[in-house]
LUMPA-740705 format. One line per field, with one value per residue (C-alpha): x, y, z; residue number from 1. Coordinates in Angstrom, 3 decimals. Example, Ala and Ser with C-alpha at 12.3 -4.5 7.8 and 13.67 -1.06 7.14 Angstrom:
BEGIN
east	[12.300, 13.670]
north	[-4.500, -1.060]
up	[7.800, 7.140]
n	[1, 2]
end
This chain:
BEGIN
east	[113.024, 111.768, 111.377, 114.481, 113.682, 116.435, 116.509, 118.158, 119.400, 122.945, 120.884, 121.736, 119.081, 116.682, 117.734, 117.522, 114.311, 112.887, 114.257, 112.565, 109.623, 109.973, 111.934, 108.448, 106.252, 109.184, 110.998, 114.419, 116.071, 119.447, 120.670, 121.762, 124.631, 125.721, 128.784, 129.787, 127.830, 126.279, 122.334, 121.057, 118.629, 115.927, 114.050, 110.583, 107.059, 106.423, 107.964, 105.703, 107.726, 111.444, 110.718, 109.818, 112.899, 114.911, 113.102, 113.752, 117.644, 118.096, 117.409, 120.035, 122.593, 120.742, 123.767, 124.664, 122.802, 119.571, 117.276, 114.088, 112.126, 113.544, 111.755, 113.442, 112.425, 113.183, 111.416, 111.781, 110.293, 109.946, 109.118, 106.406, 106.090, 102.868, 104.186, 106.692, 104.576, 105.423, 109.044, 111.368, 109.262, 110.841, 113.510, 114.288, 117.706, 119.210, 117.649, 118.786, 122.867, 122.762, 120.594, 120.559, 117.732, 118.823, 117.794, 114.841, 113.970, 115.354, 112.897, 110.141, 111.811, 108.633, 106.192, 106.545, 104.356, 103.900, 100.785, 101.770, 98.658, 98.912, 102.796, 101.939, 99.372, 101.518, 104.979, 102.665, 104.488, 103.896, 106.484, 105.618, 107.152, 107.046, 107.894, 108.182, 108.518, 109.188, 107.916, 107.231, 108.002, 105.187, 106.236, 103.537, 103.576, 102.540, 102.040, 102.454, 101.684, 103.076, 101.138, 103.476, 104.940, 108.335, 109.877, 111.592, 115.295, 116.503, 116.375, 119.407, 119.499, 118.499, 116.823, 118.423, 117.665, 115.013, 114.132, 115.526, 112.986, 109.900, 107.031, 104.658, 100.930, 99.545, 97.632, 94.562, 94.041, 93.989, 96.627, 95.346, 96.888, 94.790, 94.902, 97.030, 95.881, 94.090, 95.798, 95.751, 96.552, 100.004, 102.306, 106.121, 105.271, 106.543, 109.523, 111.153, 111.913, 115.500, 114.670, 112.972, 113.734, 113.084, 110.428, 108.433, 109.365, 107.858, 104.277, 104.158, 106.531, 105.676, 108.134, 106.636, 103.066, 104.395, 105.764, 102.665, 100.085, 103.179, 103.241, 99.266, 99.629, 101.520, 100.756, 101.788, 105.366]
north	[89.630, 92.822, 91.198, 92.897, 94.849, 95.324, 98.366, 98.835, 102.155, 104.083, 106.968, 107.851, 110.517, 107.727, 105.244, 108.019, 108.493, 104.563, 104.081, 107.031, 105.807, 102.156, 101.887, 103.197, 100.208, 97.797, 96.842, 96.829, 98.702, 97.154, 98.726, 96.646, 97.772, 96.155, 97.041, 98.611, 98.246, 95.154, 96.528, 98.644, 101.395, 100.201, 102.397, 102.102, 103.661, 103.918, 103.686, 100.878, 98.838, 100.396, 99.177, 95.642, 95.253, 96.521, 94.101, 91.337, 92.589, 92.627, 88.768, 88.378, 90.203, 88.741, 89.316, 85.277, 87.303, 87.215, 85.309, 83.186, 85.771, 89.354, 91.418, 93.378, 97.170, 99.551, 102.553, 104.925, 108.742, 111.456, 114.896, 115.464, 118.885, 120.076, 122.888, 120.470, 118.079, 115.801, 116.173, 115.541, 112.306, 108.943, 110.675, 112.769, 110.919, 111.257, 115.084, 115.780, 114.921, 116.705, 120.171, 119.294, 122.159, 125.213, 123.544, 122.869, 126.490, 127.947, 125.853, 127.620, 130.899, 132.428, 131.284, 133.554, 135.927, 138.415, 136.883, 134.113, 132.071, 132.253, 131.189, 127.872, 126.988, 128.133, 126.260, 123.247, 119.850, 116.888, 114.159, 110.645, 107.517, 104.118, 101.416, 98.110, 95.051, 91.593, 89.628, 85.369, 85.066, 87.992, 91.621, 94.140, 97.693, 101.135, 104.348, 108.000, 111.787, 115.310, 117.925, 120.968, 123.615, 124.796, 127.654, 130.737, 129.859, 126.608, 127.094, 124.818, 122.913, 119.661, 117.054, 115.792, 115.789, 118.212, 118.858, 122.267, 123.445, 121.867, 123.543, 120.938, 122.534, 122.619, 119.771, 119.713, 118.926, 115.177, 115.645, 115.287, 117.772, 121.134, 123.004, 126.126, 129.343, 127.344, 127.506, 124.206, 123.214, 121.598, 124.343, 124.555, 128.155, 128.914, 126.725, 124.092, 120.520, 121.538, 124.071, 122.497, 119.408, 115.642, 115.528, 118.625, 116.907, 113.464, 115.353, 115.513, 113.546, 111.335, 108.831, 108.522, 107.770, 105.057, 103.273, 104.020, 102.657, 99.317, 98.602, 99.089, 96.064, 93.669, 92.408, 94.306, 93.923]
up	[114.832, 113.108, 109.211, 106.854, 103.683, 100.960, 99.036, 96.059, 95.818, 95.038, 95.813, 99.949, 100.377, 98.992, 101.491, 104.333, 103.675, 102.957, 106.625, 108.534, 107.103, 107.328, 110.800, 112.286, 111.028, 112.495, 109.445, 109.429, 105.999, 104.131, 101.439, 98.202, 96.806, 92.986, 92.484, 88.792, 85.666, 86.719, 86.653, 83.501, 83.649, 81.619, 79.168, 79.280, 79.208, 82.701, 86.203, 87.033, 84.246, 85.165, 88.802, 87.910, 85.918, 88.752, 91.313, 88.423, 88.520, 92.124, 92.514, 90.303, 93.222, 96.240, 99.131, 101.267, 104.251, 102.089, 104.678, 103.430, 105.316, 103.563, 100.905, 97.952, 97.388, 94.227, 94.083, 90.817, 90.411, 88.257, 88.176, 85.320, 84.050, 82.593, 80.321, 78.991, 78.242, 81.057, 80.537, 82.144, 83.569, 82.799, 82.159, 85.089, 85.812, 82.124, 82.671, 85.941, 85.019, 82.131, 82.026, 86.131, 88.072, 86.127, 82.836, 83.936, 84.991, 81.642, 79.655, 81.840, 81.561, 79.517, 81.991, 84.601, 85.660, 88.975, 90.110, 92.151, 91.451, 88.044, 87.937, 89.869, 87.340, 84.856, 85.915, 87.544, 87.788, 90.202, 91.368, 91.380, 92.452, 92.199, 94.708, 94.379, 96.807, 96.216, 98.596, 98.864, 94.398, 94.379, 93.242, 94.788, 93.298, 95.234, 93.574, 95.175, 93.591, 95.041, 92.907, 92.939, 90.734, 89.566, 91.401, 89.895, 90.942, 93.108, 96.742, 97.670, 101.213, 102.283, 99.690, 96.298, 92.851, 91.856, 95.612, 94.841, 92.324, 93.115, 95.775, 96.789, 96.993, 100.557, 102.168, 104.119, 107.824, 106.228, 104.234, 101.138, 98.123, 97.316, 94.212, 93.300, 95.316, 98.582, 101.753, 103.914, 107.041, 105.797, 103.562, 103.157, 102.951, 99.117, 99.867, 98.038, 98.939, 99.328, 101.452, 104.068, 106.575, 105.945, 108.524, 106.723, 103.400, 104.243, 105.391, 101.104, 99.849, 96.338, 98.034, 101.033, 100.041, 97.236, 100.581, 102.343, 99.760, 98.886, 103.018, 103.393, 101.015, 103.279, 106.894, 110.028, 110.796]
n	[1, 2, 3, 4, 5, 6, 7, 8, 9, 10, 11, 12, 13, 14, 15, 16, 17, 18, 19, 20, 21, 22, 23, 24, 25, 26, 27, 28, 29, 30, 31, 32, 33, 34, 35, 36, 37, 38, 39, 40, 41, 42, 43, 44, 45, 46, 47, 48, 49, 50, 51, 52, 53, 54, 55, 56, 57, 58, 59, 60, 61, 62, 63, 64, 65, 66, 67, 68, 69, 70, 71, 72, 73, 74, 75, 76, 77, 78, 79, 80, 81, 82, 83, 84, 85, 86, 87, 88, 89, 90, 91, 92, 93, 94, 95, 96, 97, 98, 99, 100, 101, 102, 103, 104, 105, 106, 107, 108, 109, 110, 111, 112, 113, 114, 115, 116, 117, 118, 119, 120, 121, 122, 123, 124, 125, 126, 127, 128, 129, 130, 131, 132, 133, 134, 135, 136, 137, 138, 139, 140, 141, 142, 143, 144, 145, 146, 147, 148, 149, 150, 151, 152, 153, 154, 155, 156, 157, 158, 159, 160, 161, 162, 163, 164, 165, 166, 167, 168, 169, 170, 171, 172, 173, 174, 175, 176, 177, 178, 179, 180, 181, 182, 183, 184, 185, 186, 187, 188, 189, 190, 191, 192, 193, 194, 195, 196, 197, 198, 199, 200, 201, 202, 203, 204, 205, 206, 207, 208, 209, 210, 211, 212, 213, 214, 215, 216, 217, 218, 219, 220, 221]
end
């Protein structure tokens, strides 16, 4: 039996894309639902503390199907803007309910410039995210980084969140990020997350190469 890995999320594009990228190194994906204001956001310094607190709040909500066997996952991103001093970061959920994409582009409203190069350095931002997976009493972290910038105006679609502002840089033939201004072999072509598919998406995601460097951790399934 494929081993069973419980996510806890509220977020459903998060879950969506946990399972397309866990389903294909044979784990089976739950999701953990606790129900009302049961679990806290913590405030904290850093994602790497907000997703232990989460893991240590989940085993306190573990559902009767919980087998001796199954793992617990939180993950937790942010998008970190340079020109803002890292802002939203931490912060990016608080952020994104209440100045939501368009507040983000007005605060960057004197940065632009007609020379694209120049505007991603300008508006540059990466996303990174933190997962987290208990495992056996152990808690094992994993760490992934989209370099990007901020685009002019959202470019609504698929993805959630910021997805609609951010433009990863392009990626090399190993997909590994490249600066502002160098073509790779990997480009969403001056898109946005949100304006691209999940399968493009995943190619740079933050999320996605958390999971990949938390799994790489833990044996085969």
């Amino acid at each position: 039996m494929d081993p069973t890995v419980w996510f806890l999320t509220g977020n459903a594009g998060k879950l969506v894309e946990a399972t397309n990228h866990l389903s294909h190194l044979g784990y089976v994906v739950k999701q953990l639902v606790v129900e009302g204001d049961q679990l806290y956001e913590p405030q904290a310094e850093t994602l790497e503390i907000v997703a232990k607190s989460k893991i240590s709040q989940a085993l306190q909500h573990l559902p009767n199907e919980f087998a001796e066997d199954d793992m617990i996952l939180v993950e937790d991103a942010g998008l970190f803007v340079s020109a803002l001093d890292g802002f939203p970061g931490i912060y990016s959920s608080y952020a994104y309910s209440t100045i939501g994409n368009s507040g983000i582009i007005r605060l960057l409203n004197h940065l632009e410039t007609e020379d694209t190069v120049s505007s991603a350095s300008l508006r540059a931002a990466h996303f990174k995210a933190v997962a987290a997976i208990w495992r056996d009493g152990e808690i094992l972290i994993g760490e992934g980084i989209c370099p990007g910038h901020i685009a002019l105006e959202p470019m609504e679609g698929a993805g959630f969140g910021f997805d609609p502002i951010f433009i990863p840089y392009d990626l090399d033939k190993d997909f590994q990020p490249l600066s502002a201004g160098n073509y790779g072999e990997h480009s969403t072509h001056g898109k946005t997350f949100g304006g691209v598919d999940l399968a493009t998406k995943n190619k740079f995601s933050h999320r996605t190469r958390a999971l990949q460097n938390l799994f790489n951790q833990l044996p085969s399934a």
